[in-house]
DRENZA-185604 format. One record per residue (C-alpha): residue number from 1; residue in three letters; x, y, z. Coordinates in pm, whole numbers, plus 50000, padded with zeros to 5 digits. Each point is the difference from the previous one (the first is absolute). Example, Ala and Ser with C-alpha at 12.3 -4.5 7.8 and 13.67 -1.06 7.14 Angstrom:
+-----+-----+-------+-------+-------+
|   k |   r |  east | north |    up |
+-----+-----+-------+-------+-------+
|   1 | Ala | 51230 | 49550 | 50780 |
|   2 | Ser | 50137 | 50344 | 49934 |
+-----+-----+-------+-------+-------+
This chain:
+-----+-----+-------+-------+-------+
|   k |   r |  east | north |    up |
+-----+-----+-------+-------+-------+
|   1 | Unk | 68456 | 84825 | 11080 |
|   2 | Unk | 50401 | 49865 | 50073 |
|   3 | Unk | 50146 | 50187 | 50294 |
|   4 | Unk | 50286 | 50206 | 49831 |
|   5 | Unk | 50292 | 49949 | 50278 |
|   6 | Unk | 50201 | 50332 | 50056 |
|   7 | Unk | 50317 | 49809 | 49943 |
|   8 | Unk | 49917 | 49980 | 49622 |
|   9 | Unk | 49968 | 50361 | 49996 |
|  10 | Unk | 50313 | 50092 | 50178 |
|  11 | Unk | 50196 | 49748 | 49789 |
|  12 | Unk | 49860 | 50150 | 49681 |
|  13 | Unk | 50059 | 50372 | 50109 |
|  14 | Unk | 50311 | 50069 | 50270 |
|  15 | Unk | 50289 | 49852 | 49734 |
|  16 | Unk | 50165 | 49901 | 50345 |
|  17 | Unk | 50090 | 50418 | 50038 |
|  18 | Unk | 50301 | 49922 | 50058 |
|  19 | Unk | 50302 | 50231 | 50008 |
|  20 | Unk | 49980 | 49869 | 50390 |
|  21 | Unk | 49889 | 50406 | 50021 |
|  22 | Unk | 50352 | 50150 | 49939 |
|  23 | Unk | 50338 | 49947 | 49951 |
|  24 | Unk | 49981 | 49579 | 50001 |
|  25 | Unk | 50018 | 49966 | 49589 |
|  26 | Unk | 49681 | 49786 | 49915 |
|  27 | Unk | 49828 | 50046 | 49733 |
|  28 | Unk | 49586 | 49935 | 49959 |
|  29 | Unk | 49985 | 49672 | 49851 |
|  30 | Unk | 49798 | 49761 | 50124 |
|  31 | Unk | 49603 | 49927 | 50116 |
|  32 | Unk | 49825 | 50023 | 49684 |
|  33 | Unk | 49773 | 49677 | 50093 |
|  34 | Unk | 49620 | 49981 | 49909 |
|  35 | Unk | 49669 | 49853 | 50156 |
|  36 | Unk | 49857 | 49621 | 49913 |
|  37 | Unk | 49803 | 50118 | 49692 |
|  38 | Unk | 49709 | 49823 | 49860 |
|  39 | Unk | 50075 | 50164 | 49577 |
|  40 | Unk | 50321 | 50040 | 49822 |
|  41 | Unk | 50090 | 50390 | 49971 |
|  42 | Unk | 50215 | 50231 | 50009 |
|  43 | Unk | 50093 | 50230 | 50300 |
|  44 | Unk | 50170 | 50348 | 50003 |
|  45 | Unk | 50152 | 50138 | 50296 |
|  46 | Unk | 50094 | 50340 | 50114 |
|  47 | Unk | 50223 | 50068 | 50285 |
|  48 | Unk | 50177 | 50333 | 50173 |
|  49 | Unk | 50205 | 49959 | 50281 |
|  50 | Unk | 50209 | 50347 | 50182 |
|  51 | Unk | 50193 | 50021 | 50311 |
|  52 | Unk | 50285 | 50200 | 50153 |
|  53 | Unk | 50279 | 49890 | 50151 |
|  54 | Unk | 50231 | 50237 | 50244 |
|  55 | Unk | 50039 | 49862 | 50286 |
|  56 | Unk | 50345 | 49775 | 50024 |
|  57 | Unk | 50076 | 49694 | 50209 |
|  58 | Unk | 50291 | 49790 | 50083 |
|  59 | Unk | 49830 | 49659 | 50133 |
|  60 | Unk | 49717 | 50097 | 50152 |
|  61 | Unk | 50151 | 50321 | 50194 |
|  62 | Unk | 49851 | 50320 | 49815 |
|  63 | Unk | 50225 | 50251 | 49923 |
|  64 | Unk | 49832 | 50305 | 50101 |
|  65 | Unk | 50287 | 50181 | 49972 |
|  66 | Unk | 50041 | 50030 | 49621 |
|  67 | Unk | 49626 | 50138 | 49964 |
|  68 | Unk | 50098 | 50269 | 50262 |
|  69 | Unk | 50318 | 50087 | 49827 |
|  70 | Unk | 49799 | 50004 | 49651 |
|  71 | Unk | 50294 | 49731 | 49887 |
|  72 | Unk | 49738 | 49721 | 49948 |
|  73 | Unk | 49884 | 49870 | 49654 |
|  74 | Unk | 49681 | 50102 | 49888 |
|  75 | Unk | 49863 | 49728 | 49728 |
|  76 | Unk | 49685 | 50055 | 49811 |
|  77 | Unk | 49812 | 49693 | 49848 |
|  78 | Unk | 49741 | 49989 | 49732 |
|  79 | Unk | 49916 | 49672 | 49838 |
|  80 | Unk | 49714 | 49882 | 49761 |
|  81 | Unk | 49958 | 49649 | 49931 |
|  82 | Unk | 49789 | 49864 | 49684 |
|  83 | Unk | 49921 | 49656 | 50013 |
|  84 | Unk | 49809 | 49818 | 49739 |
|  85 | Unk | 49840 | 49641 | 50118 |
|  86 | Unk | 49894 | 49766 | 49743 |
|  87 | Unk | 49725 | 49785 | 50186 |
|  88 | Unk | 50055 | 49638 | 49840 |
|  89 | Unk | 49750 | 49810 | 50240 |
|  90 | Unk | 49866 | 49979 | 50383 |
|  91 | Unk | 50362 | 49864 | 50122 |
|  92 | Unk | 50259 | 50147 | 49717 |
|  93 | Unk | 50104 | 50371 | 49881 |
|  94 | Unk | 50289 | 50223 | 49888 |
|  95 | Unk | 50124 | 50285 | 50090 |
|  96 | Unk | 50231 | 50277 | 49890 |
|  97 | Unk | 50136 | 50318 | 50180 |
|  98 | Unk | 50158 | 50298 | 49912 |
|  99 | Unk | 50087 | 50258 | 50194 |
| 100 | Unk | 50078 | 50355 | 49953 |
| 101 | Unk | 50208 | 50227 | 50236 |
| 102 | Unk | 50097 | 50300 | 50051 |
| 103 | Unk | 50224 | 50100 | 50311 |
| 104 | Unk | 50159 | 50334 | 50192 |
| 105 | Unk | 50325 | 49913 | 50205 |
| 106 | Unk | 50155 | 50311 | 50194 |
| 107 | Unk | 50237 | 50016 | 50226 |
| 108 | Unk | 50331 | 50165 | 50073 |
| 109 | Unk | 50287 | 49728 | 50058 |
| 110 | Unk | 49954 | 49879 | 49623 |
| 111 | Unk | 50063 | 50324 | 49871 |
| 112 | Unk | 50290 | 50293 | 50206 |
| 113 | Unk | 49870 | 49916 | 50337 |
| 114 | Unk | 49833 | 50332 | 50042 |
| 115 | Unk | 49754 | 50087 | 49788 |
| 116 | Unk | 49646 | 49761 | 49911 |
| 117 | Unk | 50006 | 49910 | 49668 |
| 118 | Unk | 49749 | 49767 | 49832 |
| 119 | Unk | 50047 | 49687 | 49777 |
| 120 | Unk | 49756 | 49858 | 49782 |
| 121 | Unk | 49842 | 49723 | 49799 |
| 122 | Unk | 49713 | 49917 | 49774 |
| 123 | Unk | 49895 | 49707 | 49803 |
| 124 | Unk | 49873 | 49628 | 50006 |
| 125 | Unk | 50086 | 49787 | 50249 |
| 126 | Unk | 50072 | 49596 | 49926 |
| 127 | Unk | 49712 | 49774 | 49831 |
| 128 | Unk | 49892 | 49716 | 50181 |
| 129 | Unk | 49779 | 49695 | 49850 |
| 130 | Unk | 49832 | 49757 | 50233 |
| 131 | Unk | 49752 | 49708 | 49941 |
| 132 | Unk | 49763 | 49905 | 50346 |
| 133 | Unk | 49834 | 49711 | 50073 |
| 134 | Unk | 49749 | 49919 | 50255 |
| 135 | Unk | 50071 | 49657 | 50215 |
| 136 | Unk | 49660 | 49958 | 50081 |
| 137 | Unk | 49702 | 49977 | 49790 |
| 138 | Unk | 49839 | 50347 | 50056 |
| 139 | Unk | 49649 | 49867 | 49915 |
| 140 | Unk | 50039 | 49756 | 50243 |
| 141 | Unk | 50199 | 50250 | 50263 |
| 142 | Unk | 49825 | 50269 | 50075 |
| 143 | Unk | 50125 | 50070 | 50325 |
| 144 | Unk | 50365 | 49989 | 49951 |
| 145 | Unk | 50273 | 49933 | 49738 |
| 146 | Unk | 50362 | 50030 | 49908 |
| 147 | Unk | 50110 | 50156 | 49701 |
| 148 | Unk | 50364 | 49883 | 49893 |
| 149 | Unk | 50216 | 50253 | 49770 |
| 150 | Unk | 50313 | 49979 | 49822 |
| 151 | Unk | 50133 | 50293 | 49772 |
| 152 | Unk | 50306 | 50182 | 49830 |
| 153 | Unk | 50164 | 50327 | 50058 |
| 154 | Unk | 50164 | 50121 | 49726 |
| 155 | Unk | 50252 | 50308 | 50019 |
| 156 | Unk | 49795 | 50219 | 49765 |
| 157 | Unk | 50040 | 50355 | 50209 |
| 158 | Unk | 50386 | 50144 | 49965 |
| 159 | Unk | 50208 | 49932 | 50293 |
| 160 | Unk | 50230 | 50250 | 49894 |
| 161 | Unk | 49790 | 50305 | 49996 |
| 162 | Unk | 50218 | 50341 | 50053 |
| 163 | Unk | 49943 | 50281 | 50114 |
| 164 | Unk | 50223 | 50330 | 50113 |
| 165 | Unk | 50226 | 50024 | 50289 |
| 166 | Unk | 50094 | 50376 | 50159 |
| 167 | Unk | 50332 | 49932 | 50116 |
| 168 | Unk | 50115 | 50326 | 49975 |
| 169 | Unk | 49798 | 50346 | 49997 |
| 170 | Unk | 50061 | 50066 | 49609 |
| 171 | Unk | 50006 | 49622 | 49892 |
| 172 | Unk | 49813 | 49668 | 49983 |
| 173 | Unk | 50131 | 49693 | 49934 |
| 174 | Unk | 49776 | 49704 | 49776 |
| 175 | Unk | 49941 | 49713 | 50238 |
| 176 | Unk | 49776 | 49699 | 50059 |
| 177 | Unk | 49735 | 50071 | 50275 |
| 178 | Unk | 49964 | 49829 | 50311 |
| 179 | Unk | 49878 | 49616 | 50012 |
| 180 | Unk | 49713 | 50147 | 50161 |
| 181 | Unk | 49858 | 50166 | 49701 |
| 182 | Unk | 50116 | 49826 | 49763 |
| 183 | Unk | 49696 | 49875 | 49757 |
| 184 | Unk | 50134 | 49622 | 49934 |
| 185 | Unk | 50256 | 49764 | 50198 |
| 186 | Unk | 50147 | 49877 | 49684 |
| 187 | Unk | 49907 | 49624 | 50096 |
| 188 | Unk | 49754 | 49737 | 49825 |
| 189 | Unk | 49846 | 49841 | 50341 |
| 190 | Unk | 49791 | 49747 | 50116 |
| 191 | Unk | 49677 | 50054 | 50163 |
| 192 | Unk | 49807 | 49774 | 50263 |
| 193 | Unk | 49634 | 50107 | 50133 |
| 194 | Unk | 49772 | 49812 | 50255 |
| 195 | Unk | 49645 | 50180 | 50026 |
| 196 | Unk | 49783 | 49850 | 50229 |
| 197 | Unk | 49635 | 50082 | 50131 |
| 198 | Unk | 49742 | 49873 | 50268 |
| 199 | Unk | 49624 | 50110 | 50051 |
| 200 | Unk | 49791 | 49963 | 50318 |
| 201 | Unk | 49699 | 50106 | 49863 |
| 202 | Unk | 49911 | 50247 | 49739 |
| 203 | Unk | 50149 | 50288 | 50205 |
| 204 | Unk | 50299 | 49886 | 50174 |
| 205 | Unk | 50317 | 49843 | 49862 |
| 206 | Unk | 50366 | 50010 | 50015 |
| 207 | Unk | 50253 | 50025 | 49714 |
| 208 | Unk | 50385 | 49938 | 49963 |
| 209 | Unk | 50304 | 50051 | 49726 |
| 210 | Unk | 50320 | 49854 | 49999 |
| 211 | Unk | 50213 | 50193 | 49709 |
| 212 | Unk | 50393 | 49902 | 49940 |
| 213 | Unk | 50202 | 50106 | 49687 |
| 214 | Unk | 50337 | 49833 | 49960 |
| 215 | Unk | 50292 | 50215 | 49837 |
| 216 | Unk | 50272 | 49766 | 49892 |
| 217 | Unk | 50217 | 50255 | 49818 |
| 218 | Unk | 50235 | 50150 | 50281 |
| 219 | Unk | 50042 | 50338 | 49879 |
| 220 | Unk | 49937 | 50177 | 49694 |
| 221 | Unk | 50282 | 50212 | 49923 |
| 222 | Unk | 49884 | 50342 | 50106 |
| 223 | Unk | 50202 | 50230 | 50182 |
| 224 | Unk | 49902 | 50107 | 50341 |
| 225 | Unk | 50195 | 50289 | 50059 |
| 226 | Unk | 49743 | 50283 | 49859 |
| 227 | Unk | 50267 | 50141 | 49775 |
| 228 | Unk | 50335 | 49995 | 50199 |
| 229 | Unk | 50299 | 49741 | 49948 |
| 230 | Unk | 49974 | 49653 | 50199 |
| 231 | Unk | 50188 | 50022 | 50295 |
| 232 | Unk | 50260 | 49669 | 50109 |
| 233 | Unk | 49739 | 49982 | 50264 |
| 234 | Unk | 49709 | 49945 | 49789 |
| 235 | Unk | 50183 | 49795 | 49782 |
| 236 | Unk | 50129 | 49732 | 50263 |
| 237 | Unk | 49612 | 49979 | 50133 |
| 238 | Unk | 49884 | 49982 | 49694 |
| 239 | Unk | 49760 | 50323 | 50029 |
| 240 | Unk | 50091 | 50206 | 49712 |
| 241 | Unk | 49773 | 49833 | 49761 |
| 242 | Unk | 49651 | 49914 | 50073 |
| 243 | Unk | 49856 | 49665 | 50089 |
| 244 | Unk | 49688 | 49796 | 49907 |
| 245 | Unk | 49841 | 49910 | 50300 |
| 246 | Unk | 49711 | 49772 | 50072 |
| 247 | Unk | 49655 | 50139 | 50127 |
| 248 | Unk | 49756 | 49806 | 50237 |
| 249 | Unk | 49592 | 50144 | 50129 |
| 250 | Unk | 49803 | 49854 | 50232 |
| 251 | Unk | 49646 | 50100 | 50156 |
| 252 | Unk | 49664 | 49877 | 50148 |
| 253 | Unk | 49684 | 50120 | 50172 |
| 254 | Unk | 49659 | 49961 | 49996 |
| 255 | Unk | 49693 | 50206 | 49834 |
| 256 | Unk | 49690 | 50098 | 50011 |
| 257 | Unk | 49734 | 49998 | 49743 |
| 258 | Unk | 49718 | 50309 | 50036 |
| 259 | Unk | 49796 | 50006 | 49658 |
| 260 | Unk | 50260 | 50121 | 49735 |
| 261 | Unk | 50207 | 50084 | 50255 |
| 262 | Unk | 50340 | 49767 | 50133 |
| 263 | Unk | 50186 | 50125 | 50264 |
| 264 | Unk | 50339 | 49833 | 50142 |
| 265 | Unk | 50227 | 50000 | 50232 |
| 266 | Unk | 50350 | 49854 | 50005 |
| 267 | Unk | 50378 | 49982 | 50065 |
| 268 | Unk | 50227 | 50004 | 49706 |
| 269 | Unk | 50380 | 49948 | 50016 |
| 270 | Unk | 50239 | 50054 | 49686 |
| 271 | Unk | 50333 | 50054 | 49969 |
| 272 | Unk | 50332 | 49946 | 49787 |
| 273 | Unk | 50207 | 49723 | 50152 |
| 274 | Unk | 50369 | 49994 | 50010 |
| 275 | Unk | 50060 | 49659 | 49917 |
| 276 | Unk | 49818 | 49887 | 49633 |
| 277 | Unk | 49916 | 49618 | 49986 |
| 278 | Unk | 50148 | 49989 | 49646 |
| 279 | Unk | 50338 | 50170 | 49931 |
| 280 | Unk | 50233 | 50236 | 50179 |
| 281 | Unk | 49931 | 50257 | 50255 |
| 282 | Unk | 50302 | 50243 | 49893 |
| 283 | Unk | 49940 | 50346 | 49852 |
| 284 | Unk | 49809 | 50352 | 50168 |
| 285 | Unk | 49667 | 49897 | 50190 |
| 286 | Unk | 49829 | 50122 | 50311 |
| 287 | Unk | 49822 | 49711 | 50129 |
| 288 | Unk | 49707 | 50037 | 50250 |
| 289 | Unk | 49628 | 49949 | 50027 |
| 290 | Unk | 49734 | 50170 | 50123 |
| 291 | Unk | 49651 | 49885 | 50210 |
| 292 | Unk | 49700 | 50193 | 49912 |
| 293 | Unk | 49658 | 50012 | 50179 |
| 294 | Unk | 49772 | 50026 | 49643 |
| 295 | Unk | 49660 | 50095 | 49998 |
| 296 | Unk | 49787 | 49973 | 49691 |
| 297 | Unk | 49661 | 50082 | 49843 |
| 298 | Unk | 49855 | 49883 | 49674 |
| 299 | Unk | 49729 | 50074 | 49774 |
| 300 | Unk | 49849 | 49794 | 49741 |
| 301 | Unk | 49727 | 50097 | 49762 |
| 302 | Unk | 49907 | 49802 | 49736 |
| 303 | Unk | 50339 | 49908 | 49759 |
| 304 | Unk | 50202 | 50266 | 50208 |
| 305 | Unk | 50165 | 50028 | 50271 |
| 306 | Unk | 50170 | 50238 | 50255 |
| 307 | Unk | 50210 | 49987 | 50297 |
| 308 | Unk | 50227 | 50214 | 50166 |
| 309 | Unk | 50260 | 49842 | 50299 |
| 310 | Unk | 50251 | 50200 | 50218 |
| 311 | Unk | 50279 | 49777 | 50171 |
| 312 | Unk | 50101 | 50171 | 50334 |
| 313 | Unk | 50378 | 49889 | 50088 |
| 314 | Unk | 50012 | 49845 | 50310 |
| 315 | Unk | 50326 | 49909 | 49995 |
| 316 | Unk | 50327 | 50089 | 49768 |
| 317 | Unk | 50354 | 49820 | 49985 |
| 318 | Unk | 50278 | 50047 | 49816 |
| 319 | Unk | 50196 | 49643 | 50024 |
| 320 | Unk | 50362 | 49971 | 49910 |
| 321 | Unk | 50091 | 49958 | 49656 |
| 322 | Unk | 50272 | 49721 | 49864 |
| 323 | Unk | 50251 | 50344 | 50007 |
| 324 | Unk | 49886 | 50072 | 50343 |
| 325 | Unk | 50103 | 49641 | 50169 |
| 326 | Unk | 50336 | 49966 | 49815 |
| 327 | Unk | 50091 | 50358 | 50063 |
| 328 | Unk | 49876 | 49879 | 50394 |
| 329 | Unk | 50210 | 49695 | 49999 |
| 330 | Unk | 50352 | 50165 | 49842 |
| 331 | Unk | 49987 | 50291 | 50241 |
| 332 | Unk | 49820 | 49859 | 50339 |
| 333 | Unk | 49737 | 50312 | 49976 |
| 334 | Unk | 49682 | 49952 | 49955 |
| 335 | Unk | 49884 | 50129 | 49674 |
| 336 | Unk | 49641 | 50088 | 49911 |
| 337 | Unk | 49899 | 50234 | 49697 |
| 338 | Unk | 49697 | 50212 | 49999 |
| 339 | Unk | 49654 | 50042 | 49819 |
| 340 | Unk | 49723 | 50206 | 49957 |
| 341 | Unk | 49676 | 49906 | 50032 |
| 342 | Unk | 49641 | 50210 | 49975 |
| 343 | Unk | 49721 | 49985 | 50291 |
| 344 | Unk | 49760 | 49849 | 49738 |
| 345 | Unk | 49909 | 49930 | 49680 |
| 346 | Unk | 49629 | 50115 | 49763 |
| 347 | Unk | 49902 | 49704 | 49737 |
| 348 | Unk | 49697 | 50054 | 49807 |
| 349 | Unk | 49877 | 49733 | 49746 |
| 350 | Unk | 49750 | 50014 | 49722 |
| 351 | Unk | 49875 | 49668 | 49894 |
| 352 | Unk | 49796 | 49949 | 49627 |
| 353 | Unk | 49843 | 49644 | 49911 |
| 354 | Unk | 50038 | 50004 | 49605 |
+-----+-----+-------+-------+-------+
């Protein structure tokens, strides 16, 4: 019987979780690779992801001080992924993801400073199609392989989802909500994916994922300032409209095979960058990225599977946006916006051969 690596599994089921846990605007959209299979088919899979963010940073200095003075933002993430895989042979299949969301954003600067009120949003995210190929032979490569993928995003979830603003006591105001929960980025991007996968023996291997998606458009015409007018700050720096920023995921670890048991262990890194390869870097962004430790278990039984993986953060930075280093440059301060980010993240994944 063909070892099923755990770096098949985690492909098929995580859908990258990334939101980089918080307030670092990524959206799930990539991983949705499949195992060397010996029949055509189909494959349907299920994923959930939560997390929490509330805990801000600047860099990689926590600000412990906004949780204390209950100023922090409090994000709430829910996120279900369906991906359906059309199996063409062993080395070629295609994929297509989409997500749906639903968020809870409260916090007190975005509405009179003084009071928690709650933003929120609900909907599908953006659909992404990608076609995989294996570069080796998997009949003749048991032991390892690469798996090469190339996809599009396309800006099916609104970008300009609103919401109410409490200003004032006795008044809202219509506004779009943060970048953070919004459900789409309003960009048709480019995806890149290397999954990779080596076997010792029929219980120990490692895995690795390379995922990139390229934004060209610069920003998408949403405003950023929740419901209030665009101040001549925002609007020399460019951050009173959102942008459409690049995404990038990378992990690796090893795993162990137990029966129809896999369990891993791994670090995963993903974050926003502030710089895209493609296109401008102008408009409102927080970039940053964040190291996990993940652990993982999976369980296969017959056409289905299950896993469940919790990333850990290890580490969380908040890197200066495009605003951030021209605002540092015209006024000789150093100037660094902040984030939120949660302490970890729950993905479970339901996988059904067709």
């Amino acid at each position: 019987m063909r070892l099923i690596p755990l770096v098949f599994i985690i492909c098929m089921c995580s859908s990258i979780d990334a939101n980089a846990q918080g307030c670092v605007a990524i959206r799930g959209t990539a991983g949705v690779c499949g195992k060397p299979a010996d029949k055509k088919g189909w494959e349907l899979n299920l994923s959930n992801r939560y997390f929490k963010s509330y805990k801000h940073f600047v860099g990689t200095v926590e600000q412990k001080q906004r949780v204390d003075s209950n100023s922090n933002v409090i994000n709430h993430a829910n996120e279900i992924d369906i991906t359906v895989t059309k199996i063409i042979d062993s080395r070629w299949s295609l994929a297509a993801t989409i997500p749906i969301l639903a968020f809870k954003r409260s916090s007190l600067y975005e509405h009179d400073g003084k009071t928690r009120h709650s933003t929120h949003s609900f909907g599908i995210g953006d659909l992404r199609i990608s076609a995989y190929w294996w570069l080796f032979d998997p009949i003749k490569h048991e032991k390892g392989n690469v798996q090469i993928g190339m996809g599009i995003k396309l800006p099916t979830g609104n970008y300009n989802y609103q919401d109410y603003f409490y200003k004032k006591a006795d008044s809202s105001i219509l506004g779009a909500v943060d970048q953070s929960i919004q459900l789409g980025d309003g960009g048709t991007g480019i995806s890149v994916e290397l999954n990779s996968f080596y076997n010792f023996n029929k219980k120990l291997g490692l895995y690795a994922n390379l995922f990139y998606l390229s934004n060209p458009r610069e920003v998408n015409g949403t405003s950023a300032t929740r419901g209030s007018a665009a101040s001549a700050t925002t609007k020399k720096y460019n951050t009173d409209v959102m942008s459409v920023p690049d995404l990038f995921m990378l992990r690796g670890g090893i795993n162990f095979n137990y029966k129809k048991f896999t369990f891993s262990g791994g670090v995963r890194i993903e974050g926003l960058p502030s710089s895209d390869l493609i296109g401008g870097d102008r408009g409102f962004r927080r970039p940053g990225y964040i190291i996990s430790a993940e652990p993982a278990i999976m369980y296969v039984y017959k056409k289905t599977s299950l896993n469940l993986s919790i990333p850990f953060a290890l580490k969380r930075n908040r890197t200066q946006s495009d605003s951030d280093k021209r605002r540092t440059v015209d006024t000789g301060i150093h100037q660094q916006g902040d984030a939120a980010f949660a302490d970890y993240l729950i993905n479970v994944g339901l996988i059904l051969k067709l």
